[in-house]
Biopython code that builds the backbone (N, CA, C, O; Angstrom):
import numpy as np
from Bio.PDB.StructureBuilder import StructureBuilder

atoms = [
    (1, "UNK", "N", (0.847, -1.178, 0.000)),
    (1, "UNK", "CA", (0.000, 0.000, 0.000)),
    (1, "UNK", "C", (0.890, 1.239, 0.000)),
    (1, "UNK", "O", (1.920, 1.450, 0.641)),
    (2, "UNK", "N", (0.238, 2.009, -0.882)),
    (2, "UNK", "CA", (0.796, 3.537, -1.025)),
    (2, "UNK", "C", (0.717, 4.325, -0.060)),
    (2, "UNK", "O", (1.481, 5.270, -0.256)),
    (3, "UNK", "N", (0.129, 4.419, 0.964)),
    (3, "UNK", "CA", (-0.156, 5.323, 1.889)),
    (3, "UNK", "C", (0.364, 6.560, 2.119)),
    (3, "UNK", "O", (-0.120, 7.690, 2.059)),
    (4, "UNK", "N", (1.751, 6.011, 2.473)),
    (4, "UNK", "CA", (2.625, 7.263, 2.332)),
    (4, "UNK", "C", (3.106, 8.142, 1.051)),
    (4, "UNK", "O", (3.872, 9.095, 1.198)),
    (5, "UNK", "N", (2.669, 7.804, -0.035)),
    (5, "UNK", "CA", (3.226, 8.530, -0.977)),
    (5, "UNK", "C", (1.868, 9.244, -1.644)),
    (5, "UNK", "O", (0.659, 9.011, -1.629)),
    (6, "UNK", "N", (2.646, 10.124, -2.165)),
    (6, "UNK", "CA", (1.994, 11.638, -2.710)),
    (6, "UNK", "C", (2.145, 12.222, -3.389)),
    (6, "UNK", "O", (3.153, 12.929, -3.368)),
    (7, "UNK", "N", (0.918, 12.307, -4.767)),
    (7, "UNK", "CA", (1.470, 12.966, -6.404)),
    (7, "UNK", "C", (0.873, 14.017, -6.760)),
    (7, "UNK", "O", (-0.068, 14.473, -6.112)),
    (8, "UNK", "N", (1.169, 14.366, -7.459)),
    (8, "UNK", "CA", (0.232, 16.052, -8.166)),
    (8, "UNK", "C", (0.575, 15.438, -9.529)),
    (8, "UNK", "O", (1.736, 15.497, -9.936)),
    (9, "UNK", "N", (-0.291, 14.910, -10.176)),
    (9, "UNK", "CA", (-0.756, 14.675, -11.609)),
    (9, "UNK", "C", (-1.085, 16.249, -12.445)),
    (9, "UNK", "O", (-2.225, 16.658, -12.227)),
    (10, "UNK", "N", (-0.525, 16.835, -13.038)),
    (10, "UNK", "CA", (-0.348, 17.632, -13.914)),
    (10, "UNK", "C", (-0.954, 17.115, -15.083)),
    (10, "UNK", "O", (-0.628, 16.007, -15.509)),
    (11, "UNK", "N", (-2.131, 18.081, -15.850)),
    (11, "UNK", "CA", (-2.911, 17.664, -16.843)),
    (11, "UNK", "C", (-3.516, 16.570, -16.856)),
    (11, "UNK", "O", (-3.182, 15.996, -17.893)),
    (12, "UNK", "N", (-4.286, 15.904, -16.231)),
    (12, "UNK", "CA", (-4.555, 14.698, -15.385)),
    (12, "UNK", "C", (-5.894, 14.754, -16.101)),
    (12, "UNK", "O", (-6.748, 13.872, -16.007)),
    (13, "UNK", "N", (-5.987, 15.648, -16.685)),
    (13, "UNK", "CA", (-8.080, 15.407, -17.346)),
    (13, "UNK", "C", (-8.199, 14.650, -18.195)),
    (13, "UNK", "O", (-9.265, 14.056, -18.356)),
    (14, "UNK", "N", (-6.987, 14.427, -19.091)),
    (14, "UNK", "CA", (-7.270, 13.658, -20.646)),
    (14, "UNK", "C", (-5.698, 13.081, -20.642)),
    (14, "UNK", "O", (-4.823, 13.508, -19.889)),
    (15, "UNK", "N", (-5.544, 12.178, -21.491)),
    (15, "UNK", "CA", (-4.170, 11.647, -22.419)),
    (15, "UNK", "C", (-3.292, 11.027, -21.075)),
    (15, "UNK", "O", (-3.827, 10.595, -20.054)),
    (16, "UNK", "N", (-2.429, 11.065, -21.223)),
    (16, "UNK", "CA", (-0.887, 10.414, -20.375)),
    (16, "UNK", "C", (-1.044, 11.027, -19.113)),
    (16, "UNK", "O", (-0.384, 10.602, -18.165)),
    (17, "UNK", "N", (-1.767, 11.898, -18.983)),
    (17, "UNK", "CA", (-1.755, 12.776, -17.191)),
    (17, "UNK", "C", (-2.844, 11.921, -16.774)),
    (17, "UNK", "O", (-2.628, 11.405, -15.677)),
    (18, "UNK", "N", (-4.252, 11.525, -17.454)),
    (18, "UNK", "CA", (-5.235, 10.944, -16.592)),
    (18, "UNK", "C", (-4.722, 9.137, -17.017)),
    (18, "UNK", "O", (-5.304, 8.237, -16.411)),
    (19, "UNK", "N", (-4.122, 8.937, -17.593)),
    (19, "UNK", "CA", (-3.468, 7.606, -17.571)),
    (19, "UNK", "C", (-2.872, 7.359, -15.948)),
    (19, "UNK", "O", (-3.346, 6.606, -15.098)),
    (20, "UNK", "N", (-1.794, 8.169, -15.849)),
    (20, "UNK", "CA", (-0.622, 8.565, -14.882)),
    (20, "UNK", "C", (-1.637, 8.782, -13.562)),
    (20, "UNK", "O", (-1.614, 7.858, -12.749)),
    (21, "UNK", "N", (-2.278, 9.601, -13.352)),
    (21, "UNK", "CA", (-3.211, 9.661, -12.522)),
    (21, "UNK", "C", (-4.148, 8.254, -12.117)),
    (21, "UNK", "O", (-4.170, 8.105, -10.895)),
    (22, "UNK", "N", (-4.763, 7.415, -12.710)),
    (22, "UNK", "CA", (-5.613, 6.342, -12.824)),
    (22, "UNK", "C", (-5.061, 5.185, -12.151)),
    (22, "UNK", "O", (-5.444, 4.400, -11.283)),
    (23, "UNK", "N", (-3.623, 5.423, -13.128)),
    (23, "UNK", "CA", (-2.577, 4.224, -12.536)),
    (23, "UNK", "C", (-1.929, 4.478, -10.905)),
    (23, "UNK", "O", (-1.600, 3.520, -10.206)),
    (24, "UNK", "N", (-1.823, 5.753, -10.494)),
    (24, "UNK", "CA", (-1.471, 6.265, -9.052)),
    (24, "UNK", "C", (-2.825, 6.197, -7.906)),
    (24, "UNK", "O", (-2.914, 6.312, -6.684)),
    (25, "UNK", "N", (-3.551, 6.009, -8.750)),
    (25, "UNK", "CA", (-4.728, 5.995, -7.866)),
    (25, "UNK", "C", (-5.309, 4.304, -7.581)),
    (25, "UNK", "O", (-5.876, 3.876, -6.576)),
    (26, "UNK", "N", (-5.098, 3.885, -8.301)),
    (26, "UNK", "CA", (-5.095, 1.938, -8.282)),
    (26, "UNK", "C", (-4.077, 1.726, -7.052)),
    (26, "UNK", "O", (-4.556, 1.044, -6.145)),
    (27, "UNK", "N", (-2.977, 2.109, -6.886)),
    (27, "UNK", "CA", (-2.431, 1.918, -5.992)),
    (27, "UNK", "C", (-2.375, 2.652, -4.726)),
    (27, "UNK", "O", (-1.531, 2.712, -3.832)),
    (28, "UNK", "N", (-3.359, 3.117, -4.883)),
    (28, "UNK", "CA", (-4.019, 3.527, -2.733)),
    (28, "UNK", "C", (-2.868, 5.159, -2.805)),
    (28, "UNK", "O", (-2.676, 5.932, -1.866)),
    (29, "UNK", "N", (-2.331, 5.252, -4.103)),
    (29, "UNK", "CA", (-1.204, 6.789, -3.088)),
    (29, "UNK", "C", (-2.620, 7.940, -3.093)),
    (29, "UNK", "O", (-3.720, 7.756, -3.614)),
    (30, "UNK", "N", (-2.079, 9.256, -2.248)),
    (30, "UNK", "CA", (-2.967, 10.305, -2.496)),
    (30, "UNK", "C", (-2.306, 10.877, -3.736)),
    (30, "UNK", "O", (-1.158, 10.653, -4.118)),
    (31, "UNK", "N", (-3.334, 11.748, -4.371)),
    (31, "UNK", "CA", (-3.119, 12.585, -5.721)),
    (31, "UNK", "C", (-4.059, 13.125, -5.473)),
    (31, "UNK", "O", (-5.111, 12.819, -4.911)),
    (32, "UNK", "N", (-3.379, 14.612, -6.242)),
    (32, "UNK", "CA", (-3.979, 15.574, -6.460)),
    (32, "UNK", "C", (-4.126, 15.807, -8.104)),
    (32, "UNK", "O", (-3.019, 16.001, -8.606)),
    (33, "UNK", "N", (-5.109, 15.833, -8.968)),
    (33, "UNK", "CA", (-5.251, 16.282, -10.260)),
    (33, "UNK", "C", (-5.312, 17.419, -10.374)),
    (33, "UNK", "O", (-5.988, 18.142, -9.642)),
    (34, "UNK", "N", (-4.410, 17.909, -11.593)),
    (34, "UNK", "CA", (-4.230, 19.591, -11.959)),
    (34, "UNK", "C", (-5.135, 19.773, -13.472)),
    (34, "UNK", "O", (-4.278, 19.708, -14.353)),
    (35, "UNK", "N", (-5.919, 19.886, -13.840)),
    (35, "UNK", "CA", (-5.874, 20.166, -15.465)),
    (35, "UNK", "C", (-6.587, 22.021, -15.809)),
    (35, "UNK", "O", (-7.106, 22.601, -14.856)),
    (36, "UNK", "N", (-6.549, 22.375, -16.496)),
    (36, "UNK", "CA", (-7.027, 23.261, -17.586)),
    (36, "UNK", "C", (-8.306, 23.252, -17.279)),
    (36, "UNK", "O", (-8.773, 24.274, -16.776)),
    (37, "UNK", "N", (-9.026, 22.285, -17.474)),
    (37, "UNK", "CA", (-10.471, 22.143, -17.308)),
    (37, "UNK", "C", (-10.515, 21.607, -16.380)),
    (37, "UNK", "O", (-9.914, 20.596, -16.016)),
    (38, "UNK", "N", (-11.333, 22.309, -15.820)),
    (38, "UNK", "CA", (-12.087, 21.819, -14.017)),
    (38, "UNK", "C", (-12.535, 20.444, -14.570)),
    (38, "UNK", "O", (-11.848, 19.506, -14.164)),
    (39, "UNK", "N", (-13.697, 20.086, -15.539)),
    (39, "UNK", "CA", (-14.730, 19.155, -16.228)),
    (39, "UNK", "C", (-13.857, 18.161, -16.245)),
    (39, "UNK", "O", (-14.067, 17.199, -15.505)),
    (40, "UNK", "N", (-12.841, 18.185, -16.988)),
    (40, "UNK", "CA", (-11.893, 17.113, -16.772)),
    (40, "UNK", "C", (-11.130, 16.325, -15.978)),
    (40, "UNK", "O", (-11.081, 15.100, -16.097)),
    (41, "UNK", "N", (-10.353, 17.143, -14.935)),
    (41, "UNK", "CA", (-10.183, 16.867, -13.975)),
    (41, "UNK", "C", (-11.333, 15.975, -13.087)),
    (41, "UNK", "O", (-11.331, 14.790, -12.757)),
    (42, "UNK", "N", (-11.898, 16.604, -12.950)),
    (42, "UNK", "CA", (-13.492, 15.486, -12.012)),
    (42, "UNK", "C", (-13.748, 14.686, -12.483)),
    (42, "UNK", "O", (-14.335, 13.743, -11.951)),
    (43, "UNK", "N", (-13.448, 14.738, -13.531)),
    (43, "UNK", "CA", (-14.068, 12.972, -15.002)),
    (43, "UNK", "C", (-13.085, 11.965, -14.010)),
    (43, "UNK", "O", (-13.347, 10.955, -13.356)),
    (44, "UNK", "N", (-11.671, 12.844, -14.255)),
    (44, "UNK", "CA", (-11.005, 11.796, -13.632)),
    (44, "UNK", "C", (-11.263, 11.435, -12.661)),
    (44, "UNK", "O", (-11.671, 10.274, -12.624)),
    (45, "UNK", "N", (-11.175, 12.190, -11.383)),
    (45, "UNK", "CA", (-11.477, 11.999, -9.984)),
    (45, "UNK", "C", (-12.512, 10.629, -10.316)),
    (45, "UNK", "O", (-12.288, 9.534, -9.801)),
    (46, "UNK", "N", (-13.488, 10.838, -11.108)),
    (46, "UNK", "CA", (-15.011, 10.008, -11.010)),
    (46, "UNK", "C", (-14.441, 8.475, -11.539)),
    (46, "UNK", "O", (-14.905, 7.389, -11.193)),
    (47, "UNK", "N", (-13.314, 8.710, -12.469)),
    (47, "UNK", "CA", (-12.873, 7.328, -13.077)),
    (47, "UNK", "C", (-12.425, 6.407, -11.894)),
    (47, "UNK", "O", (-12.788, 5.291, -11.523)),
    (48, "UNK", "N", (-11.415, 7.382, -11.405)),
    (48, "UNK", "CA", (-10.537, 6.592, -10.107)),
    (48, "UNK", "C", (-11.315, 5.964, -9.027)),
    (48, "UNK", "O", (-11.079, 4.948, -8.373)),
    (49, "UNK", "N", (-11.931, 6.485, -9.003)),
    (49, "UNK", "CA", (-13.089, 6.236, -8.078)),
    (49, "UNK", "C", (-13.963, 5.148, -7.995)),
    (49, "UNK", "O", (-14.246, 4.508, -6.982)),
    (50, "UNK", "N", (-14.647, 4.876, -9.911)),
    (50, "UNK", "CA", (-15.021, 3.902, -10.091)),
    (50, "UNK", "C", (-14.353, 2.962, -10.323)),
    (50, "UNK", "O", (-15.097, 1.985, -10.415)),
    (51, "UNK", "N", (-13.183, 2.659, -10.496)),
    (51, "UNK", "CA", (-11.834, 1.412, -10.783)),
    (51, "UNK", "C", (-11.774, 1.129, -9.733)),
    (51, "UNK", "O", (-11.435, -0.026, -9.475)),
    (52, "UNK", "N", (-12.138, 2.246, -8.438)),
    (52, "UNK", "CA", (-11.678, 1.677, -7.398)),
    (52, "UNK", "C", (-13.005, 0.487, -6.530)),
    (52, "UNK", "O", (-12.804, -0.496, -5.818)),
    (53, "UNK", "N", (-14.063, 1.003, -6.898)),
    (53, "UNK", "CA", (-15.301, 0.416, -6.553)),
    (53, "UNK", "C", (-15.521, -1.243, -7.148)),
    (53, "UNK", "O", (-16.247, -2.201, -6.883)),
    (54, "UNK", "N", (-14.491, -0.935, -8.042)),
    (54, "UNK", "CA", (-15.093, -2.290, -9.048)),
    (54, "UNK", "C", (-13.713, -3.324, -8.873)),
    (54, "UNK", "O", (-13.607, -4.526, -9.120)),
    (55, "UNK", "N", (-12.897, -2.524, -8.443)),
    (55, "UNK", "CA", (-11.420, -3.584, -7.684)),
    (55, "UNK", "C", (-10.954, -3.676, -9.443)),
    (55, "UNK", "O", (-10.566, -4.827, -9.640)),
    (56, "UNK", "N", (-10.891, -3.023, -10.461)),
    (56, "UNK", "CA", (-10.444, -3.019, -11.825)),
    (56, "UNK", "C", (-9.003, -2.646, -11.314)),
    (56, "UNK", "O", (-8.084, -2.491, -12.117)),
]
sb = StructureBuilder()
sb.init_structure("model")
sb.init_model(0)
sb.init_chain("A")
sb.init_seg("    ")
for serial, (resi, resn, name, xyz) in enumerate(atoms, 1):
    if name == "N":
        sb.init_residue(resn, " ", resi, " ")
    sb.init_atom(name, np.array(xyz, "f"), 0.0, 1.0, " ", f" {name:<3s}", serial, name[0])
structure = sb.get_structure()
């Protein structure tokens, strides 16, 4: 478990940042998502969230 570790995903709404983000979030660390678009950013938040619900 990640517990202790801690990321700031930069551009994290779309492409290689919400990849990077998705994949940091499967593994229990905290992250913070940065993007351009608020809308995006929360997509993600909502993805991680559900990968995490579904044990994906």
């Amino acid at each position: 478990m990640n517990q202790d570790k801690v990321a700031i995903v930069t551009g994290g709404g779309s492409g290689l940042g919400q990849a990077v983000a998705l994949k940091l979030a499967e593994s229990d660390a905290s992250i913070t998502i940065v993007d351009i678009s608020e809308k995006a950013g929360q997509e993600t938040v909502s993805l991680s969230f559900r990968k995490k619900s579904r044990g994906d």
